[in-house]
C-alpha positions in Angstrom: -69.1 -0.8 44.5 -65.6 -0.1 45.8 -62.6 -2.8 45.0 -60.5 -3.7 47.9 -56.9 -4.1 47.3 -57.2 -7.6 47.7 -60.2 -8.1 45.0 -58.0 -5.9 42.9 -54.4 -7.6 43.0 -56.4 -10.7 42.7 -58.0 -9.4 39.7 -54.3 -8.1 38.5 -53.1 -11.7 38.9 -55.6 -13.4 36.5 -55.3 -10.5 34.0 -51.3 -11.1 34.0 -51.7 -14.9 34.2 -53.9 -14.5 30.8 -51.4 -12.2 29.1 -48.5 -14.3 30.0 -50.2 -18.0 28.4 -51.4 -16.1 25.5 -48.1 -15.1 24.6 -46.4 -18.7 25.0 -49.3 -19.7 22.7 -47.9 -17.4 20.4 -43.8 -18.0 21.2 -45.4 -22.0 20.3 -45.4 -21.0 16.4 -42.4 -21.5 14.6 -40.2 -21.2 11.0 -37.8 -23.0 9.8 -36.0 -21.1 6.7 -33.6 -23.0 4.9 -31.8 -21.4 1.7 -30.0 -24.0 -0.8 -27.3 -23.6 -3.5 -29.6 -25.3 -6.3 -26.2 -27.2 -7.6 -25.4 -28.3 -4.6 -28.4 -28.7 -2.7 -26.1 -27.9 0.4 -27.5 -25.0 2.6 -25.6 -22.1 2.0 -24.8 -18.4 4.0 -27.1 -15.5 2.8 -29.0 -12.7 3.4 -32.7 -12.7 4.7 -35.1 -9.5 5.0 -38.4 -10.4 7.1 -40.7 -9.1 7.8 -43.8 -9.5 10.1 -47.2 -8.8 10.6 -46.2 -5.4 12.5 -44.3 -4.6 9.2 -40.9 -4.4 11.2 -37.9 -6.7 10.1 -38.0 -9.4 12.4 -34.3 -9.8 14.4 -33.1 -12.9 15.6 -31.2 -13.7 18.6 -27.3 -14.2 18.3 -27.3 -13.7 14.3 -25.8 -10.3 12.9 -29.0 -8.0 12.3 -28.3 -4.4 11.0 -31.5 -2.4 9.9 -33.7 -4.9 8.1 -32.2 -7.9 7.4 -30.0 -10.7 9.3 -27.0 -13.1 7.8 -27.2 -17.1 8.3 -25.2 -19.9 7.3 -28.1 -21.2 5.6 -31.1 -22.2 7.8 -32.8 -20.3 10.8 -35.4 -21.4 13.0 -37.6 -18.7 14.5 -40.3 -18.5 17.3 -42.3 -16.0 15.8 -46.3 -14.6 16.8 -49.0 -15.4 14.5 -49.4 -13.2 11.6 -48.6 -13.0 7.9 -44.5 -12.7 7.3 -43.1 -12.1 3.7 -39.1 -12.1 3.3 -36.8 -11.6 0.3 -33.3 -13.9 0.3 -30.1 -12.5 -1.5 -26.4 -13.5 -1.7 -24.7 -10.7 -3.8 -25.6 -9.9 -7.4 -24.0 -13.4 -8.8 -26.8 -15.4 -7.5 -30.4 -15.1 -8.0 -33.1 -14.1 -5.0 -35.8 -15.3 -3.9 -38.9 -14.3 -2.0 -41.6 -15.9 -0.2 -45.0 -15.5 2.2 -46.4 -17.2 5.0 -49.0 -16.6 7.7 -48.5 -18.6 10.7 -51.8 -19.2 12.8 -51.2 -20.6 17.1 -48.6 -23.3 17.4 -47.9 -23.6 13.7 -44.4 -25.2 13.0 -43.3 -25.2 9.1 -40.2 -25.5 7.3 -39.6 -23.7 4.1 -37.0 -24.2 1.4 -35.2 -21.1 -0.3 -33.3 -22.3 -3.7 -30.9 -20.1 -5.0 -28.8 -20.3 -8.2 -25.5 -18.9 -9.3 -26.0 -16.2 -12.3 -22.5 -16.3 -13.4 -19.1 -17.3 -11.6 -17.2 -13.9 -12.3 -14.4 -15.4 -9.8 -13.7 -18.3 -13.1 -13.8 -15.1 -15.2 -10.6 -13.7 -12.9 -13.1 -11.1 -11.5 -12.9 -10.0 -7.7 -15.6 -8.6 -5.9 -14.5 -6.5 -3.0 -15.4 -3.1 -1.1 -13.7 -0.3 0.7 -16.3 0.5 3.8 -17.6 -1.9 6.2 -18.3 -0.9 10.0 -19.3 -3.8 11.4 -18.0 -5.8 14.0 -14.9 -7.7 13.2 -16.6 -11.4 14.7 -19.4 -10.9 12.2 -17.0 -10.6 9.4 -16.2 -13.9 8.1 -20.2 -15.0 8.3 -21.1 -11.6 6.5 -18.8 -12.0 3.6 -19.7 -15.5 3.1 -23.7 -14.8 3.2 -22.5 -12.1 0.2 -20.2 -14.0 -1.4 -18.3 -11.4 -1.2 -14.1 -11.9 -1.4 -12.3 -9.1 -0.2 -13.8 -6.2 2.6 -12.0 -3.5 4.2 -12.9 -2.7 7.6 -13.2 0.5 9.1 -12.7 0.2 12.8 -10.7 3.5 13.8 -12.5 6.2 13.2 -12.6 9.8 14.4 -12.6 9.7 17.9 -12.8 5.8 18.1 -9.6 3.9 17.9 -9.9 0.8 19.4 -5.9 -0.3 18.6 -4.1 2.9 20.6 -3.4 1.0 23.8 -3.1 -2.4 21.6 0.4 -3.8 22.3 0.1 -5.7 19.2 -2.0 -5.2 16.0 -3.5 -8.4 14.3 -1.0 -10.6 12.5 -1.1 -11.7 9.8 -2.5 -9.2 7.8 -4.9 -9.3 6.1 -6.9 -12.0 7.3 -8.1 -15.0 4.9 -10.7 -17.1 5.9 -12.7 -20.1 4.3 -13.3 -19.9 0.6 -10.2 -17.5 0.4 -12.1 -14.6 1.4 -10.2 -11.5 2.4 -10.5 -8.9 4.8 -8.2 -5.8 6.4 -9.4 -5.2 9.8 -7.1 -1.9 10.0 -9.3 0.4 8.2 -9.4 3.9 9.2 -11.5 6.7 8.7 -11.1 10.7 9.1 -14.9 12.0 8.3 -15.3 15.4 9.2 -16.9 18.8 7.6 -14.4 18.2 4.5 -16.1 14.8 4.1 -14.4 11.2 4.6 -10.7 9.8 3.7 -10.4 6.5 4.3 -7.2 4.6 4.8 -6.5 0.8 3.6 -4.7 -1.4 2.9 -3.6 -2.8 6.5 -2.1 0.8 7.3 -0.8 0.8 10.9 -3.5 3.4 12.9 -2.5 6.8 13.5 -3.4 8.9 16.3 -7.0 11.5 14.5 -8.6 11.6 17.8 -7.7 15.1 18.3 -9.3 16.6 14.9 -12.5 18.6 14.9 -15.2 19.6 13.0 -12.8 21.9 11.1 -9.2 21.8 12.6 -6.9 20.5 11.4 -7.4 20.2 7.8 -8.0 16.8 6.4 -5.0 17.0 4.3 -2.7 16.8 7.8 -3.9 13.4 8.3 -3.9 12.3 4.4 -0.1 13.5 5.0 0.8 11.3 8.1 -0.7 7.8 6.3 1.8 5.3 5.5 2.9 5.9 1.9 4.1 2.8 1.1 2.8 0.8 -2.3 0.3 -1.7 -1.3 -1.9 1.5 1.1 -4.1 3.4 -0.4 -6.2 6.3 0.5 -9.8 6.5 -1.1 -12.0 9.4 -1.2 -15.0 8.4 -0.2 -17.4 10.3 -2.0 -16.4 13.2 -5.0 -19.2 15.3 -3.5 -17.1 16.1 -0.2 -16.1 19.5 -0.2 -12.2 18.6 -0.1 -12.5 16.2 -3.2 -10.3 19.1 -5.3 -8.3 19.6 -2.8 -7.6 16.1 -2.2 -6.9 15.7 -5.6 -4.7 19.0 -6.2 -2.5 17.7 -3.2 -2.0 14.3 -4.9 -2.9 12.2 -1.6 -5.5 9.9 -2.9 -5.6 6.9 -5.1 -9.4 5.7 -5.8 -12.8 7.6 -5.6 -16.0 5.9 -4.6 -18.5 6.7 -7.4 -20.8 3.8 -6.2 -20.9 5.1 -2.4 -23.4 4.5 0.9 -25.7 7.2 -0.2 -27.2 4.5 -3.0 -28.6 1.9 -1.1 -31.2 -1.1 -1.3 -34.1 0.6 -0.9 -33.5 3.9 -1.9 -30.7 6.5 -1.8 -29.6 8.6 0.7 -30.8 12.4 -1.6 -28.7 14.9 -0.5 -25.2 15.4 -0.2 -25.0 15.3 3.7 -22.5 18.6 4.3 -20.8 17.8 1.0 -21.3 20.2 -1.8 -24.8 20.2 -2.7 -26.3 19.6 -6.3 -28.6 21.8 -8.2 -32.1 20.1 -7.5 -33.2 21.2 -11.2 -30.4 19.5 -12.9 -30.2 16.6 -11.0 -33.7 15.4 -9.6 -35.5 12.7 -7.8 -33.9 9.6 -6.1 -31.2 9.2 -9.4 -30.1 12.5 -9.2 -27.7 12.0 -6.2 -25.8 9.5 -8.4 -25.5 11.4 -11.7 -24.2 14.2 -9.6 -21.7 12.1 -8.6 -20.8 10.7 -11.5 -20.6 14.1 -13.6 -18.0 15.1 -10.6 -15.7 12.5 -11.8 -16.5 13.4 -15.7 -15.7 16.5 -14.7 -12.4 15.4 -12.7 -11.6 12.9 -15.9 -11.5 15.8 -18.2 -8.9 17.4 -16.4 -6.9 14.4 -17.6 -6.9 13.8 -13.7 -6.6 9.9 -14.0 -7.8 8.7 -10.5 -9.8 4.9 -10.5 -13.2 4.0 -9.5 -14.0 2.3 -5.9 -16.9 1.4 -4.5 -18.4 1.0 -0.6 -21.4 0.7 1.3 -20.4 1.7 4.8 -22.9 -1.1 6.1 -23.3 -0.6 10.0 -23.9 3.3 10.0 -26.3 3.5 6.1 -28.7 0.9 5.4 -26.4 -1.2 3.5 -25.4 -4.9 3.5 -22.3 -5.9 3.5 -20.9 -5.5 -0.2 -23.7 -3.6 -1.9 -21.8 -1.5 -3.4 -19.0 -3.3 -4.7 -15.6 -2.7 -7.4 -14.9 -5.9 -9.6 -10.8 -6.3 -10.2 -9.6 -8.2 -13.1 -6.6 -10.4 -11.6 -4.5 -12.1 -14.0 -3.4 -15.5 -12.5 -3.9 -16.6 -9.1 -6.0 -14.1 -6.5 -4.3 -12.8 -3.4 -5.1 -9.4 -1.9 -2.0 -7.8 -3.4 -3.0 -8.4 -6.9 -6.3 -7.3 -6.1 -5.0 -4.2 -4.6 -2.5 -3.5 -7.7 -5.4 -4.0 -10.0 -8.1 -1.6 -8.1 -5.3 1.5 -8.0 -4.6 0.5 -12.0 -8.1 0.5 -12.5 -8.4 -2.6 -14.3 -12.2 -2.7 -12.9 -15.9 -1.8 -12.8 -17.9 -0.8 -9.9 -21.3 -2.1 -9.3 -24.7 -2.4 -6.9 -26.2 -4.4 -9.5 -25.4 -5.2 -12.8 -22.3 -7.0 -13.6 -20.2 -5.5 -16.6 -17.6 -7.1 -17.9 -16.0 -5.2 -21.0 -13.0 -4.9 -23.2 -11.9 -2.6 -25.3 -10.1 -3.9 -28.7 -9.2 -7.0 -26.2 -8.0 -5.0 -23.3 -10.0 -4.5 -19.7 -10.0 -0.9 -18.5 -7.0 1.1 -17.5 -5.5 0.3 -20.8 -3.7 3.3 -22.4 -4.4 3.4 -26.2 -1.2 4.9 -27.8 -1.2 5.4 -31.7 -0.7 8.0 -34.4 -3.9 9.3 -36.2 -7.0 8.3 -35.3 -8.1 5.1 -33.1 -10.3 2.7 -34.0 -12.2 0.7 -31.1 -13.9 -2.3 -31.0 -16.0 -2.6 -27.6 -17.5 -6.3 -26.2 -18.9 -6.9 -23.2 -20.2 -9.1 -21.4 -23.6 -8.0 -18.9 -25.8 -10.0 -16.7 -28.1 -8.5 -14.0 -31.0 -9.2 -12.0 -32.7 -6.3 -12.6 -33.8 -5.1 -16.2 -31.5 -2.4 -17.4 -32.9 1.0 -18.7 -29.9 2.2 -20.4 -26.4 1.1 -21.7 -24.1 4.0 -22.3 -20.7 5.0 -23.7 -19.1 8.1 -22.0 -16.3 9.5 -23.9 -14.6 12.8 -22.8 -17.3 13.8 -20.8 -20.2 13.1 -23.5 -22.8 10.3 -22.9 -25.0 8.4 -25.7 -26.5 5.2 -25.7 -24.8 2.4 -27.5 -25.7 -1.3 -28.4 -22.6 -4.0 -27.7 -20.6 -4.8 -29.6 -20.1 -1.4 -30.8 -17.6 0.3 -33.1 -16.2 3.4 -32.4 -13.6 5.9 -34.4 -11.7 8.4 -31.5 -9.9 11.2 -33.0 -8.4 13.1 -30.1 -6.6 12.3 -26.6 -9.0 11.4 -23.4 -10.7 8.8 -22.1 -14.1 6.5 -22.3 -15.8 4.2 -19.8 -19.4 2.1 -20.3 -21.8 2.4 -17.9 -25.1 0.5 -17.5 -28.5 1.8 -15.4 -30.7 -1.1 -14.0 -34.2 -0.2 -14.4 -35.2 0.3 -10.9 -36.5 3.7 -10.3 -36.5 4.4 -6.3 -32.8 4.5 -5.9 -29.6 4.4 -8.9 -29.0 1.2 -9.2 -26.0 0.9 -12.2 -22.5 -0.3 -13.2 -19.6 1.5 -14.6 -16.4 0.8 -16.0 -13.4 2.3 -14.6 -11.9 4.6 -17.8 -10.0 3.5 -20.4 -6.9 6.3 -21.7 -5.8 7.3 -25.2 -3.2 9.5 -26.3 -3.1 9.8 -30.0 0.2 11.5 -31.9 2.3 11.6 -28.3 0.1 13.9 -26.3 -1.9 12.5 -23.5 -5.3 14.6 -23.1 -5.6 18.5 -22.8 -7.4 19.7 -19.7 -11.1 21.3 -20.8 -11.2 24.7 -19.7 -14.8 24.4 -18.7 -14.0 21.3 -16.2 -11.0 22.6 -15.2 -13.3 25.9 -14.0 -16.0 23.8 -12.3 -12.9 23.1 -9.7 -12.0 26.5 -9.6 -15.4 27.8 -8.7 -15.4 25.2 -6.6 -12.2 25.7 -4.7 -13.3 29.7 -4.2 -16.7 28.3 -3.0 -14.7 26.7 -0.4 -12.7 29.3 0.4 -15.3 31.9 1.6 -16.6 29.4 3.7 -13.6 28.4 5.3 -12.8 32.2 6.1 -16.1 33.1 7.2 -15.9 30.6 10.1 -16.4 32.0 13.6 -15.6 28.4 15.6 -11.7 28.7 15.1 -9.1 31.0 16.1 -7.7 33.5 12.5 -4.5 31.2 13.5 -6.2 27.9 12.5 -8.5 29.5 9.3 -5.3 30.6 7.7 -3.8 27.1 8.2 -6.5 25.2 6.8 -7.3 27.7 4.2 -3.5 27.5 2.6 -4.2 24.1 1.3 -7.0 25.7 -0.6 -5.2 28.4 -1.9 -3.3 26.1 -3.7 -5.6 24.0 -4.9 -6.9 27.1 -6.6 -3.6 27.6 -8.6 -3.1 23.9 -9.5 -6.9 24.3 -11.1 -6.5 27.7 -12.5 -2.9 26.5 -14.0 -5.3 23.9 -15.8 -7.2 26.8 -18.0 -4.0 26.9 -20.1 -1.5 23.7 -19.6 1.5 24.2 -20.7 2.2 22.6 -24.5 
């Protein structure tokens, strides 16, 4: 029997009318999430991953979502569907998490309390959480440092071809911005990240116009060169797996590296090197292998007697991240402001961190200490190490070499160079670790001599580089030799590190 239209728009109507009350019913079912300081019993900002029955992060209205999770100020009520949820609440590696499960059924309506407690207080220790790469909107900033208790964050909002402060008559004053709690931010973060990798420039330094640069041309060292130079800016080299890293480094333009970077996040790492310099697979496998590479890079640079501190960032709002995973720890004597915090971080009086919390001292003195003595040195290490996760390994590295070590430990040095801790949390899906920034010693006058064989990994690295650069067919033999002198120089400043002069 045939439908006429009006049996079937009839028909149409109930079928929509159905649809529509069912889901109301479900819209009826709601959670209330409430997340406590257990001292306080006050509700207090933090992170929430949950998910649903559909296995997707649930996103709530008007709160700052990015990828799977959402910030609060310490409750949230959802309208959810009916189905089993399970989330996971974190505020930063100084307080503990906390997970929990639910299955809501038609018009259910609980609340559910979330107690957190502080692991340690590293601020009353004179330790500063901060990191250098955050692209997320400047009105989210203040709520997302608070939900990861995290005191100092610089923002990256001109970038490449996106430079929101060109037509600006006026940039933001005063800089940097402090908010409640004395957190700290710079919204005048800038980024140049191109086929030689990523600079980024902060510090509050005024923008500069990089919105003509392409995938090649000009070199990356142009820009480095027009940055503001004074003191309290800084550029940091976002990653030493970016193909300029050596160059960077030969031209003297850059004041920190990131060794815990955005391609180690929560729930995994990011395994190769994007267009960076790739790693051999064999010698450095699996989901760690990304960040021993990059750690062996800095050995490597370290060895050169190159002294360049540690930095961390977590570029949350282009990877995975939250805010502040990855995150560099400043020792500041006396009372914080960002200046001391800056002056410490370029000093190196630090550790880096997306976990485990390090706190070491080396015969009484954090890292960046230079050890000066005739003879041979004799070091007494302590430190202090708390962590959520369990931790695999604890490791000195001196000149290079790594062994494990139990703290406090004793150690005898007999020639110039350097040594850092690190430690490796015992999570296997991504590298999840902390590191010291290095400690220095010079014994009988002489600071460290260059190893041939790290001084060579740059070489073959800058010739690598090189026979790319001149094999490109996208830019004029005008703009190849241009961007290929800055290598060529590189090359010699490496090369003259086979035999420094004595």
């Amino acid at each position: 029997m045939l439908e006429s239209p009006t049996l079937r728009a009839g028909l149409l109507a109930i079928v929509w009318l159905f649809f529509s009350v069912a889901l109301n019913v479900e819209a009826e079912s709601s959670l209330t999430l409430v997340v406590i300081d257990s001292t306080s019993h006050q509700p207090v900002p933090c992170r929430i991953h949950l998910v649903g029955p559909n296995g997707q992060a649930v996103k709530p209205p008007e709160l700052p979502f990015w990828r799977d999770h959402f910030v609060c100020t310490g409750a949230v009520q959802l309208a959810l569907p009916p189905g089993a949820y399970r989330w996971q609440v974190e505020r930063g590696p100084e307080w503990s998490r906390t997970n929990g499960a639910v299955t809501l059924s038609e018009e259910t309506s609980l609340s559910l309390t979330n107690e957190l407690h502080r692991l340690v207080d590293l601020k009353s220790e004179g330790w500063w959480g901060g990191e250098t790469h955050v692209h997320r909107p400047l009105p989210m900033v203040e709520l997302l440092m608070q939900a990861e208790d995290l005191p100092v964050a610089e923002v990256i909002t001109w970038w490449n071809r996106v430079n929101p402060w060109t037509n600006q008559a006026r940039l933001p004053a005063p800089l940097p911005v402090t908010t409640a709690g004395n957190r700290i931010h710079n919204p005048l973060g800038g980024e140049d990240e191109r086929d030689g990798g990523a600079l980024l420039f902060l510090g509050g330094s005024p923008p500069f116009d990089i919105t003509e640069g392409t995938r090649h041309f000009p070199s990356s060292l142009a820009f480095a060169n027009k940055a503001d130079k004074r003191p309290e800016r800084w550029i940091d080299a976002e990653k030493p797996f970016w193909w300029d890293f050596p160059m960077w480094v030969a031209h003297d333009v850059i004041d920190t590296v990131g060794i815990a970077h955005n391609h180690m996040h929560r729930g995994g790492v990011y395994e190769n090197e994007a267009w960076g310099r790739p790693r051999n697979l064999a010698k450095y496998p699996g989901p760690q292998g990304n960040g021993r590479y990059t750690q062996d890079i800095y050995y490597h640079l370290l060895n050169t007697g190159v002294r360049l501190p540690p930095s961390a960032g977590s570029a949350s709002g282009v990877l995975p991240n939250p805010v502040g995973y990855n995150r560099v720890f400043v020792h500041v004597d006396g009372e914080f402001s960002y200046a001391r915090w800056k002056e410490g971080l370029k000093a190196g009086r630090s550790f880096v961190s997306n976990g485990p919390l390090l706190r070491a001292r080396a015969n009484g003195f954090w890292p960046g200490a230079v050890f000066r003595t005739n003879g041979a040195l004799e070091i007494r290490l302590e430190a202090q190490l708390d962590s959520s996760d369990g931790i695999a390994a604890v490791e000195l590295v001196h000149n290079g070499q790594v062994e494990s070590v139990k703290l406090p430990a004793n150690l005898t040095i007999r020639e110039s160079g350097w040594f850092l801790l690190r430690v490796i949390a015992d999570v296997p899906n991504t590298f999840r670790f902390a590191s010291t920034a290095p400690w220095y010693v010079e014994l009988n006058g002489k600071p460290m001599q260059p190893k041939a064989e790290s001084a060579g990994y740059f070489v073959d690295w800058c010739r690598e580089r090189i026979g790319n650069l001149k094999s490109l067919s996208s830019i004029s033999e005008a703009q190849k030799r241009e961007i290929v002198q800055p290598w060529l120089e590189a090359e010699k400043f490496w090369i003259d590190r086979f035999a420094p002069p004595r």
